[in-house]
C-alpha positions as CSV (number, residue, x, y, z in Angstrom):
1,X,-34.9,9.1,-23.5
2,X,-31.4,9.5,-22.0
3,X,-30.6,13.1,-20.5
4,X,-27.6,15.0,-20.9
5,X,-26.0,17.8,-19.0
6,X,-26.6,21.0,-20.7
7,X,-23.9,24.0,-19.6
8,X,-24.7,28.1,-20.8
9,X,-21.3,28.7,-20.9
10,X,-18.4,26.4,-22.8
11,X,-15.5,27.0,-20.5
12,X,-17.9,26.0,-17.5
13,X,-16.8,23.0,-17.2
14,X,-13.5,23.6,-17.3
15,X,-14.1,26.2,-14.7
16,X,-15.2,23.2,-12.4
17,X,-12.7,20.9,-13.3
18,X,-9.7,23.6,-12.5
19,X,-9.2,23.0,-8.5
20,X,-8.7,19.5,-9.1
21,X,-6.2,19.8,-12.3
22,X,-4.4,23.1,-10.2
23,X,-3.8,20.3,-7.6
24,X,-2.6,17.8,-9.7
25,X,-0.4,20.0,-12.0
26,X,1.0,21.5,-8.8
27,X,1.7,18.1,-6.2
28,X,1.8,15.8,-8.8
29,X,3.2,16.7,-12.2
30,X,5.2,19.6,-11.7
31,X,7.2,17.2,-8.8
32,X,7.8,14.1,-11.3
33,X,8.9,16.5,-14.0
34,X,11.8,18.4,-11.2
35,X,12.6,14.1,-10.3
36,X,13.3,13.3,-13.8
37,X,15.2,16.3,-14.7
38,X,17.2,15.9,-11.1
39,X,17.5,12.7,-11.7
40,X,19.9,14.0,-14.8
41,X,22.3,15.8,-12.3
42,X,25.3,15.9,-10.1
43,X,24.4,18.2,-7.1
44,X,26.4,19.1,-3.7
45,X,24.5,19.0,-0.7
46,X,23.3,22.5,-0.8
47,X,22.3,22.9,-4.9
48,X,25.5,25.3,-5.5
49,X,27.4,23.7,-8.1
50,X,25.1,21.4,-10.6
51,X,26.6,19.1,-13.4
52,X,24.8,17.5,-16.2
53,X,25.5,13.9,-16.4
54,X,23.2,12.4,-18.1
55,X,22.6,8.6,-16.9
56,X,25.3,8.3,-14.8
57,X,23.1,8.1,-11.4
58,X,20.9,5.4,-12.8
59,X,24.1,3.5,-13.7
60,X,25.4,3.8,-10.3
61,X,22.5,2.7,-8.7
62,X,22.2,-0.3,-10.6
63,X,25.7,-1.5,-9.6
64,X,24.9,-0.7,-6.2
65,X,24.6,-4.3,-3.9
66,X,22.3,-2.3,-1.4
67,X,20.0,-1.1,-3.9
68,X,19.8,-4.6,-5.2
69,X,18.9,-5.4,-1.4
70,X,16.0,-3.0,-1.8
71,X,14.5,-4.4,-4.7
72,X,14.2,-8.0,-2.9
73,X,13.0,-5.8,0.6
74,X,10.4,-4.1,-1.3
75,X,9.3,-7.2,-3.1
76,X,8.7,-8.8,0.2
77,X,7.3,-6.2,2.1
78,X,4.6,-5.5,-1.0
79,X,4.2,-9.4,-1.0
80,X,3.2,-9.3,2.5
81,X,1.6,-6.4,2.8
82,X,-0.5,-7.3,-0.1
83,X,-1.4,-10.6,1.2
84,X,-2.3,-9.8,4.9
85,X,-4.4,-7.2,4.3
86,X,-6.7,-8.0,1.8
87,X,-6.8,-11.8,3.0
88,X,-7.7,-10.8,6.7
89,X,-10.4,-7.3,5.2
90,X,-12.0,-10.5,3.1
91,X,-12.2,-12.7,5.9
92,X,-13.8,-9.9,8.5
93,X,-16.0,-8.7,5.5
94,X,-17.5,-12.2,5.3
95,X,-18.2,-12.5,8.8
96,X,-19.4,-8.8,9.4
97,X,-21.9,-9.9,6.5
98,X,-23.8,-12.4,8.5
99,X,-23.7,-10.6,11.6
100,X,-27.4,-9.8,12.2
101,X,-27.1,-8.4,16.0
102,X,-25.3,-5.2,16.5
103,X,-23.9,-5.3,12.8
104,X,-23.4,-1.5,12.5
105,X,-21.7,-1.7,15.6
106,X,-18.8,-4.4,14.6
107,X,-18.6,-2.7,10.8
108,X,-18.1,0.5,12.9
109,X,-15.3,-0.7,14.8
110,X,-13.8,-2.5,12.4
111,X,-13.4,1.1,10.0
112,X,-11.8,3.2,12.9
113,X,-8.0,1.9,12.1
114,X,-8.4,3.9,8.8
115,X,-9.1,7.1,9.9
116,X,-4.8,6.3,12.1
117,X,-2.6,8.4,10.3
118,X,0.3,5.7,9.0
119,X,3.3,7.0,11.3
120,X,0.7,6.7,14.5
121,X,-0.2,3.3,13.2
122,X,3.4,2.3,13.4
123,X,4.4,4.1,16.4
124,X,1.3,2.0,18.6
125,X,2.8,-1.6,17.0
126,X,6.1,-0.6,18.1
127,X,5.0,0.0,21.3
128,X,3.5,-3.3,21.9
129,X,6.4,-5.0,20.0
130,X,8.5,-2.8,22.2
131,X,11.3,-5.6,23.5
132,X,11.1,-3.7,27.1
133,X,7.8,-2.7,27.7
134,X,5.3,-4.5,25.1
135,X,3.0,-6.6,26.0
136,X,3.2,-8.7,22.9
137,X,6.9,-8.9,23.1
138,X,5.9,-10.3,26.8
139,X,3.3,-13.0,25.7
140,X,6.2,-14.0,23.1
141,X,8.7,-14.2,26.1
142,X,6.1,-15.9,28.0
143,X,5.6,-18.9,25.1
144,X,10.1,-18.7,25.1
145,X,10.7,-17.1,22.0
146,X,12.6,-13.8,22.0
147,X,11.6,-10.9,20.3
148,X,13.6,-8.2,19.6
149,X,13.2,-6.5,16.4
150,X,15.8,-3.7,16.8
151,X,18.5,-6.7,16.7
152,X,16.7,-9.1,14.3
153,X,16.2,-7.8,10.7
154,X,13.6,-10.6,10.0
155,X,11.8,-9.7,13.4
156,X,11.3,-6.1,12.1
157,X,10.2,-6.8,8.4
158,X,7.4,-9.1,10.1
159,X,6.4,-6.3,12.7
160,X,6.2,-3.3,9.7
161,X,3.9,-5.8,7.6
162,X,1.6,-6.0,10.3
163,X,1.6,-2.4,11.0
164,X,0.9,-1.9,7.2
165,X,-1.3,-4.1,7.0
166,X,-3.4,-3.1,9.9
167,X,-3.6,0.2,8.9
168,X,-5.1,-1.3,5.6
169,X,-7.5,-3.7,6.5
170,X,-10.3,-1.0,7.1
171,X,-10.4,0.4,3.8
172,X,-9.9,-3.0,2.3
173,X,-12.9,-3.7,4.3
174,X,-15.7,-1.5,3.3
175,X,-14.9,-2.5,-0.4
176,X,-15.2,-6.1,0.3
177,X,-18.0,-5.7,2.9
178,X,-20.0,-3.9,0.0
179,X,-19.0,-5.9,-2.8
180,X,-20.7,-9.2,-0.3
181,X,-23.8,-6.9,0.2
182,X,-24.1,-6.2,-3.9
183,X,-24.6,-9.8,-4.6
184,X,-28.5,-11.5,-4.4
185,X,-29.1,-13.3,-1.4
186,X,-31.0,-15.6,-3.7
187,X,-28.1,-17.3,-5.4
188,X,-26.5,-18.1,-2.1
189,X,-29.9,-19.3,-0.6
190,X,-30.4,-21.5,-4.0
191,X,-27.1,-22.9,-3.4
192,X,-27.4,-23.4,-0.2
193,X,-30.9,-25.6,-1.2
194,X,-28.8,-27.7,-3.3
195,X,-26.4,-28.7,-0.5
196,X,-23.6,-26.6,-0.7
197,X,-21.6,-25.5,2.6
198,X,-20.2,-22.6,3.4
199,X,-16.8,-23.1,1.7
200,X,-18.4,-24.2,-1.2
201,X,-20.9,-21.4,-1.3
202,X,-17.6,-19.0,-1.0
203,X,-15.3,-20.4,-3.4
204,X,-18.0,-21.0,-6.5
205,X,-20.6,-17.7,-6.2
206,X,-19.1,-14.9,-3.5
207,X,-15.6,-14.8,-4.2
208,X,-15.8,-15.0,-8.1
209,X,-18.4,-12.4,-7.8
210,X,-15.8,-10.7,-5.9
211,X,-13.6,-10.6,-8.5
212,X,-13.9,-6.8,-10.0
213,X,-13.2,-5.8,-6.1
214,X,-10.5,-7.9,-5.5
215,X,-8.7,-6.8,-8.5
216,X,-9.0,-3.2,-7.8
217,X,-8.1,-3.7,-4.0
218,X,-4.7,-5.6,-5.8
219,X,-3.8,-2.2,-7.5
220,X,-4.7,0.0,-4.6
221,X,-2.8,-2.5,-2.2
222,X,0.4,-2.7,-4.4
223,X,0.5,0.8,-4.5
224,X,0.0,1.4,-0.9
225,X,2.9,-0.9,-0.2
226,X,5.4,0.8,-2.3
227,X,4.9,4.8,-1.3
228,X,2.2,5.0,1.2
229,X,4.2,2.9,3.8
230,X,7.1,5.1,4.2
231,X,5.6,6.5,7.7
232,X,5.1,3.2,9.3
233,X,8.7,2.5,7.9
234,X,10.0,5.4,9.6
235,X,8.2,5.8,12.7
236,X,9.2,1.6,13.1
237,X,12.7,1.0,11.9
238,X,13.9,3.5,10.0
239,X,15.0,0.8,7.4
240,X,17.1,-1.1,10.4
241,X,18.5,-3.1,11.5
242,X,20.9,-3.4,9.0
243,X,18.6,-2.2,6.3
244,X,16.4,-5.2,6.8
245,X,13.8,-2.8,6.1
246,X,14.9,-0.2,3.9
247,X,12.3,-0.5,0.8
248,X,12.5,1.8,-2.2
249,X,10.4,4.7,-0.7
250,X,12.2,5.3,2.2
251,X,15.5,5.0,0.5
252,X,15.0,7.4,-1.7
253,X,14.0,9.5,1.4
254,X,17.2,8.2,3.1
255,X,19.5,8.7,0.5
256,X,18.3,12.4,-0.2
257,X,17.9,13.8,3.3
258,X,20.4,11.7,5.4
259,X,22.6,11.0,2.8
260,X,22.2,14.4,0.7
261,X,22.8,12.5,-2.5
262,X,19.9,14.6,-4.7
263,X,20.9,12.8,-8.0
264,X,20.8,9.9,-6.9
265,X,18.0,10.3,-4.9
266,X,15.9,11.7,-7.7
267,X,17.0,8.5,-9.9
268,X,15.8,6.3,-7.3
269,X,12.3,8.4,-7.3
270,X,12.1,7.8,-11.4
271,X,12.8,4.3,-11.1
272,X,10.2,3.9,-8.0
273,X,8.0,5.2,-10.4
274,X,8.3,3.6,-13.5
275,X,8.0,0.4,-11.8
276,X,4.9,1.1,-10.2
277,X,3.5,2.6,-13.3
278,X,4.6,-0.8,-15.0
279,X,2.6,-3.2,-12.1
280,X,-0.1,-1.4,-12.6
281,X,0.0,-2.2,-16.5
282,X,0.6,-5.4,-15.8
283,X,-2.0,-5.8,-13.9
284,X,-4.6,-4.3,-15.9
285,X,-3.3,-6.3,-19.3
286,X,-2.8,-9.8,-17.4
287,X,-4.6,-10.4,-14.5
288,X,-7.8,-8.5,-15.0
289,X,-8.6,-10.9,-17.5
290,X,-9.4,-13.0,-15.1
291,X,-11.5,-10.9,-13.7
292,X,-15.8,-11.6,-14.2
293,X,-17.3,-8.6,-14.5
């Protein structure tokens, strides 16, 4: 016999649920509904004069050759991003799972990054990428290669990957790390009885097993990489050199607050999230089909 919550009151529930739908009426819909209707007008920097344009800022931005660039930045940044983190959380997930001695210990250490606010996160990389006073950029001089990402646009898209992507890795972690500890130690002992190694054994039972929390990571990750990386961007590069670095998020920032261009600024914000919304569709039509639940 299956139970079911019984409330006295109807509007109880309701009653619960209203912190969390204040919060997301308030920081959530009411801001994309002032984007999209900003989006629609031509404002001077301090919102006295306001005229209705209709689509104008969209078809401005997408003759512009640097928001082009953008599109191709933030592709490659997500790419990366993307990759690095949830390759390198699935790779210390697997070996914090067969750590027997001192386990809580390693898992401990290996969660602490998430709890770095993003903009600190990119501040400490900077520092040890610093060209002057680094000590990676030293062991890089050391080996003859020059670093400099404040000069070299390629130099700084590599350095605010790895930023991002360390400041991912924990929470990419504890899925993964649970998702290993979900599955029965007896398949991988029976494989293991019938001769297969430990690449074998990974590839063929853990990481199709894997599957449902790899594809949720995938959204979470792609999502990270297009909003949630503005503060690395910013306390890194500030979308330099050259705007090497200047992905959708923080041009819409840069665009609205440096460049005081609200329209356009707003447009950029509705296009940011239409294309998000549309990954995330993608995904969930496409590629969690391949996903064994």
């Amino acid at each position: 016999m299956q139970s079911q919550p019984v409330f006295n009151h109807r509007w109880l529930p309701w009653l619960l649920l209203l912190p969390q739908l204040a919060i997301t009426l308030v920081f959530f819909l009411w801001p994309a509904v002032q984007a999209v209707w900003q989006s629609f007008l031509m404002e001077d920097a301090f919102g006295l004069s306001t005229e209705f344009v209709w689509f104008e800022n969209f078809s401005v931005l997408l003759q512009d050759e640097i928001y082009h660039r953008s599109f191709a930045t933030t592709f490659i940044f997500s790419i990366g991003v993307t990759a690095l983190s949830m390759g390198g959380a699935l790779l210390l997930a697997v070996m914090a799972d067969q750590v027997i001695r001192g386990a809580r210990v390693y898992r401990t250490l290996l969660v602490w990054p998430y709890a770095v606010a993003p903009a600190v996160a990119g501040v400490l990389w900077m520092f040890m990428f610093n060209p002057s006073i680094g000590i990676l950029s030293y062991l890089l001089e050391q080996l003859g290669y020059d670093w400099n990402h404040f000069l070299n646009g390629d130099q700084a898209m590599l350095l605010v990957i790895i930023a991002a992507a360390w400041k991912q890795i924990s929470y990419n972690f504890l899925f993964f790390l649970a998702g290993l500890q979900a599955i029965p130690r007896s398949l991988i002992e029976a494989a293991a009885l019938d001769g297969a190694g430990p690449m074998k054994r990974f590839w063929t039972i853990l990481f199709p097993l894997l599957s449902p929390t790899s594809f949720f990571l995938l959204v979470i990750n792609v999502v990270y990489a297009f909003f949630d990386t503005f503060g690395i961007i910013h306390a890194v590069t500030q979308g330099g050199p050259g705007g090497s670095t200047s992905i959708l998020v923080y041009k819409v920032f840069d665009d609205g607050f440096n460049g005081l261009d609200l329209g356009s600024s707003a447009a950029q914000s509705v296009i940011l999230m239409a294309i998000v919304g549309a990954l995330t569709v993608v995904q969930f039509r496409y590629i969690e089909r391949k996903v064994q639940y």
